[in-house]
Each structure stands twice: as C-alpha cells, then as structure tokens.
C-alpha angles and dihedrals in degrees: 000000000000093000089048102045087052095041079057091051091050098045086045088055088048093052096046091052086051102046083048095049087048090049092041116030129208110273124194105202090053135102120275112264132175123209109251137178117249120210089260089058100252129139121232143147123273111198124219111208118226123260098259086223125120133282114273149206112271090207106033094020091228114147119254112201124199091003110115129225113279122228124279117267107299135199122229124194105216103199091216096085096353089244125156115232134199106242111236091225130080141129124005111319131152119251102258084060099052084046093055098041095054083045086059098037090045101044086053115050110329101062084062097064098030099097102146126054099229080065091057097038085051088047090053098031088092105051093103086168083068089050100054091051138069121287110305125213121191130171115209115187108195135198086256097054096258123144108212115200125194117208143181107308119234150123091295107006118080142113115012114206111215124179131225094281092051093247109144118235124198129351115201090242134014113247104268116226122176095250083055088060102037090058075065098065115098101247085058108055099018096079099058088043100040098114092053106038130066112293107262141168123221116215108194151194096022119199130256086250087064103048088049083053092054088048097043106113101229117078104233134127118232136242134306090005090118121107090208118038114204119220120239114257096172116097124255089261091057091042088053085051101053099049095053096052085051089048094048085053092063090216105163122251119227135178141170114179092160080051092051101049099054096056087051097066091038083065094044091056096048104020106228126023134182117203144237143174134230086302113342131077124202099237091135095069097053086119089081091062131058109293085223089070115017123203092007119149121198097164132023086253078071099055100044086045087056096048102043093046089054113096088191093067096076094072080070104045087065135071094212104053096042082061107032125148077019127136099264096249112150100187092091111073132211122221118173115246132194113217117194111199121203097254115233127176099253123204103219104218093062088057108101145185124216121185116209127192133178093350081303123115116222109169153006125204146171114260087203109070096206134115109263113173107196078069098072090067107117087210081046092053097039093055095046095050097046080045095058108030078056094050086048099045089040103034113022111025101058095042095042102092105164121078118342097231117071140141113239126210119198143172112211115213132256091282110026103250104105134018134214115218114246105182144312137241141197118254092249134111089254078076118074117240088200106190086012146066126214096237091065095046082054092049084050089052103052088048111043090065107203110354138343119257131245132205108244091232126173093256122172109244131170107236130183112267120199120269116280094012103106120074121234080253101056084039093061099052088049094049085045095050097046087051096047090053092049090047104246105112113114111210130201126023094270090062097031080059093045096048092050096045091058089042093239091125119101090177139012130206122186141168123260096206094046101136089210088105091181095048095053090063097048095056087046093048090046095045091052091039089061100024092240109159116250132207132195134211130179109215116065098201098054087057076056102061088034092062086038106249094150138067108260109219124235078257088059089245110136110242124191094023107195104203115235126206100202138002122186120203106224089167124030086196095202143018105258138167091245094062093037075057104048094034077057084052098049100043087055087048086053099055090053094051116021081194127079101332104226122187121196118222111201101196126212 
C-alpha cells in the first residue's frame, strides 16, 4: 500500500506538470522560472528576474554594452560548389570574437569557395557586432590569391576587393569634395559645352532678396513679374480695404524689376524658357503650368511660379546640403545662379543617362522609366548605343577636365545619330541610377577591364569636309538638317511668313514651282524688306525630305515624302561647313546685287 500510495503522488506530479505547461507554455523571451511545491501542496512556477547587467560576450564574457543581440546561427548557400556553411556569427559576442571566429571559419573550408564580393559583403552583412565597433581591417588570404578587407560597415561602405598585388580596386562611390560637386553647377560645365548642349542663359550672381524669396513659406510671384497688368476696377474705399487686409496679413512684399527684365528679354530672344538653379531644375512641379507644355515660361511670373512651387530646389538653397557628405573645405565659395534654358518639346523616350567612371563608360538608360517598344529593336538598340558611345569618346571626353567619374544626361536626335548634352551629375547617391543600381555598375566595372566595346557598325555621322568641297546643294541639306535637330526650322508658307514678318528668319528656302502666287510675293517682299537671304529649289518634295517631312527606312532611304513650299532657319544650331559654304554663296551673290541676294538650287 506504501508503494502504492507513492507510485499515485508521483503520477499525480506528473499530471499536474503536465496540466501547468499545457496552461503556460514555454516562452522563450521570458524570464527564467523553475517548477516548486507550494504548502498546500500545489505545483507552480516561481520566476527568477533577470540580472539587470549588460549584454556579454558569449566567448570572453566581457560586457558589451549598447550592442544588440545578434541573430541566432544562420546557414548560408555559397553557388561555387552549392555547399552549405556554418555561418561564423551567432549570439552575442565582442567584436574581436566575431573577428576571430570568421578568421578560423574562413582560413579552413569557406575562403575557398568565397570568389565575388557580394558573397563576402553578404557573409559579413550580418555581423552586427562589426558594425557597432571601431573600423575594422582584416586581411584574408584565400586558396585563389584574393585579399579580402573589411571595412567599416555601413550603408555604402562594406567589403573592398583587393588583388593579389593589394591595388584597390572599385569603391561604390568616389569621395565627394566640394571642388568635385561645384564642377557640377551649370556655369561650370555649360561654356566648354555650349555648341553641343541646349541654348541657355546664365543669370548670376542673384541677390540675398531673392534667396529669402525662394525660402518664404507662402507660394506667390512678386511684383511687377506679370507680362499684362490689369487695371483696378474696384473704388478707393475697396482698395483701402484690400490693402489692409493684406497689410494685416503680413504677407511679404518682393519685387525684382532689374531680374525681370532680364529674363524678358531672355524670352524675347528664345521665345519660350524653362528654369533651373546651380544643379536642380523644378520638373516636379510641372503640374502648376498647362499640361500641353510643361515647364514652359513665357513671363518671368512663370519662372518664379516654377521655382517657388518645386520642392527639389531647396537642395540647392543650402550649403549643406549642396556638400553634403563633402570634405569640410571652406575656400570654394557658393553663390545661387538662375539658369534659363531655351525650351523645346522633348519626346521622352530619346532622353538618356550614361554613367561614367573612371574615364570608362558603364551604362546607358532611359530616364524615362516607360515602356517604349520601338526600343526593343536590336538594330534600335545597336544604333543608340555606337551613337552615343561616339558622341561620349569625340565630344565629351576630351573636353571634360574635372573629375573623371560623372553621370551624363542626354537627349539623341530625331534619328539617333547625334546627341545634345542636357545636364551633368556627380557620381553620388544624391543622383538617380534610374534602371540601374550602383552596385552593378560597379560589378560592370570590375569586369569590362579598360573600356567597353563597341560594334564597328556603318553609323551616319556628320564629319568635317574640306573647305569648298561640298556643293550649295549638299550644304543645304547639311544647314537644314542642323537646324531641324535643334528645332529652328520653320516649316509651310503661313509660318515661313510668320517667322519673317517677326524677323526671327536667318535664312529663307522656297520653292520656285509653288502654285500660291500671292504667297510667293509676300516672302519675297519680307525677305527684301529685312534683307534676309533667299534660296530657291525647284522640287517640292526634295525640300520635303530635306526638313524632314518623310520616314526615313531601316536602308536610310525617305519614305512617304510630304512636299514643302517654303521652310525659314530661325536657328542655324551649330557652326557647320554647309552654312560657312553657303554664307561664301551667298557674299559673292551679294557683291553682284546689293539688292535681295537669291540663289538658285537645281535639285538631282
């Protein structure tokens, strides 16, 4: 019955452990507990508190204060020999531990298969303890002949490949200095570029009235900045009214009549603008203007309006935020510019980012991020990649002097073959890598060696003739052509006349067998009236294809040629040897006849 009555106890304790564990799991995150007997004879859980001490080292036992727990042991899949290793990390350990731990685990199986760097900056991605102490250097030597260094962790800091030799060989970024950004700003680079960019007009320095404009909380233009004043209809006692109430506002009061003027006539030069600052242009406040021509500025209200609505203007308002990230020298100084750009109806899909490193170009995208399908061409593709690796290696790389490593925006012509240069951009995260990220262009550039290569395909490109090679004929179709890419090519008698009436023409081409009599005799009369040189074809259809009104074949031939009476230059673009030769025609025409100087085409 003893025996009995004791084998019962015990299967009753048991019950009862079981019945409480059931009722109150096991958690892990509690505090530790043990199971005890109470008087009565009951089981339940006394709880032991934590010793409110510091974290330590699971290995040395040294507190480490403020480091968090790491992670529990992991497993990591390596794709050399598709082997599962043990990661070195785990629980809470010190630095110099974790340190120790992935020397021994490294020097034994895993260096052998480590051969990228993403492998190793995932490996050691995960040593929080690394990232919570001072720099860390560490020399790997692996089975391949690779020394791997461990730097500081951060967000853009991580693992350093190093050959054999110890030669570095790609950061993510370039260390940024303030000399490095301000070769960025638009005064800087736009002088040396000018013939090959978007016509622009820099406005600088600006005054300290209008940078606390810029900064002043309410969206409003100042005074005076209208192109049409109303006139007041209201009566003396409403006006009284109204400007105490505007008083009693206390809304500030700017004006800048020396500032508008100058983009006035800025406007009145190019016709329309759109703005920018030092680096930064307002497109993302191209809502506040008609959707039919964003960011187009007709009046300096317009401008301001831009500028004040733009939330990405402010990174260059400040200083600190210009250089930030920079090394803090102070001898370079800062001033605000306005920059007003010759505005042009882009077509989206021909705007492009190259990212250039170390004199070395790595990529080309979109900056438009949308689906356009006549991209997917390989002939497309092919073409636009040989254009614009040619535009970069003739135009830009032996005229770009400041740091070798910049981000290139472009915009390719109507028909690939030649690019105009939109802006540049330092090689930082501040700039936008679009369809790319930075640690593939890395990856490219660790792997192309010295330069990319490019196909040696047959590619149209405008090269310099000698001098009096080229017939009036051939130079015509070359001045037509540079002022249709840089849209100012008038096109059809209405605008021709237009264009002539307002004395915006430099040159002036019509057809001899137009059948618009009347016409006819006003361009003449407009082109005599300004002394604005005149030259006449004879084939309506071939001043078509040369203002490109036609669909040029993968063969380069023009299909669907629509004939035009009459085309105007209003902007030559660039200085060619087809306009030196026909500028040469028409000076000797002009000592003959001091009247309207006429040159006759006859077309082939």
């Amino acid at each position: 019955m003893q025996f009995l009555r004791v084998f019962l106890t015990a299967q009753k304790i048991m019950a009862q452990r079981v019945t409480l564990r059931k009722r109150q799991p096991y958690n892990t995150t509690s505090s530790r507990r043990r199971i005890v007997k109470t008087p009565g004879g009951k089981l339940v859980y006394h709880h032991l508190k934590k010793p409110a001490t510091s974290p330590k080292c699971g290995d040395c036992g040294i507190g480490l204060p403020g480091i968090p727990a790491l992670r529990p042991r992991q497993y990591a899949t390596i794709s050399k020999r598709q082997k599962t290793v043990r990661r070195a990390y785990g629980g809470s350990r010190c630095g110099d531990c974790v340190k120790s731990r992935i020397l021994r685990a490294f020097l034994v199986e895993e260096a052998k298969i480590v051969k990228k760097e993403y492998h190793v900056f995932s490996f050691y991605y995960g040593a929080i303890g690394l990232r919570n102490t001072d720099t860390a250097i560490m020399e790997l030597i692996t089975s391949n002949g690779y020394h791997l260094m461990l730097y500081k962790i951060s967000d853009y800091e991580g693992i350093g490949l190093r050959n054999y030799t110890g030669t570095a060989i790609m950061e993510l970024f370039p260390s940024l200095s303030r000399s490095y950004i301000l070769a960025f700003q638009f005064s800087s680079w736009y002088p040396a570029f000018h013939t090959i960019s978007i016509k622009s007009t820099i406005i600088r320095p600006l005054s300290q009235e209008f940078h606390n404009y810029l900064n002043a909380d309410q969206v409003f233009v100042p005074k005076g900045s209208e192109n049409v004043l109303v006139e007041s209809t209201l009566s003396d006692d409403e006006d009284d009214e109204d400007r105490d109430s505007v008083d009693s506002d206390e809304t500030p009061i700017f004006a800048f009549p020396e500032l508008d003027e100058k983009i006035r006539a800025v406007v009145k030069e190019y016709g329309a603008v759109f703005p920018k600052l030092n680096f930064t242009s307002p497109k993302d406040a191209s809502w506040i203007l008609p959707a039919s021509s964003p960011l187009k500025c007709t009046s300096p209200a317009d401008v301001y309006l831009l500028l004040k609505s733009s939330d990405f203007i402010s990174h260059d308002l400040s200083p600190s935020t210009v250089f930030d990230g920079c090394d803090p020298v102070q001898s370079d100084s800062y001033d605000l510019e306005l920059v007003l750009r010759k505005w042009y109806s882009v077509d989206r899909s021909r705007e492009l980012r190259c990212f250039v490193r170390n004199n070395v170009l790595l990529g080309i995208s979109q900056r438009d991020t949308n689906y356009y399908d006549f991209l997917n061409d390989p002939d497309t593709q092919s073409k636009i990649m040989n254009t614009v690796v040619t535009f970069w290696k003739n135009k830009i790389q032996p005229q770009w002097k400041a740091e070798a490593s910049y981000v290139l925006d472009l915009l390719l012509t109507r028909d690939l073959s030649s690019a105009h240069i939109v802006d540049f951009n330092p090689y930082a995260p501040r700039t936008d890598p679009l369809l790319f990220s930075y640690e593939e262009l890395r990856d490219i550039m660790s792997d192309a060696g010295d330069d990319i290569p490019v196909e040696e395909t047959a590619v149209e490109v405008t090269t310099e003739a000698p001098k009096g090679k080229l017939s009036i004929e051939e130079a015509l179709q070359q001045v037509l052509k540079n002022a249709l890419v840089h849209d100012g090519l008038a096109r059809g008698l209405r605008e021709c006349a237009k264009a002539l009436d307002k004395r915006q023409a430099h040159l002036c081409v019509l057809v001899e067998s137009c059948t618009e009599a009347e016409y006819i005799k006003l361009i003449e009369a407009l082109c005599a009236e300004h002394t604005i040189p005149l030259i006449k074809v004879q084939e309506a259809k071939v001043l078509g294809t040369w203002a490109g009104l036609c669909k040029i074949d993968r063969e380069g031939n023009p299909r669907k040629v629509v004939g035009c009476s009459c085309v105007v230059v209003k902007e030559y673009g660039v200085e060619s040897e087809g306009l030196n030769s026909i500028s040469l025609e028409l000076f000797h025409l002009s000592l003959i006849d001091f009247g309207l100087c006429v040159a006759h085409v006859h077309t082939t």
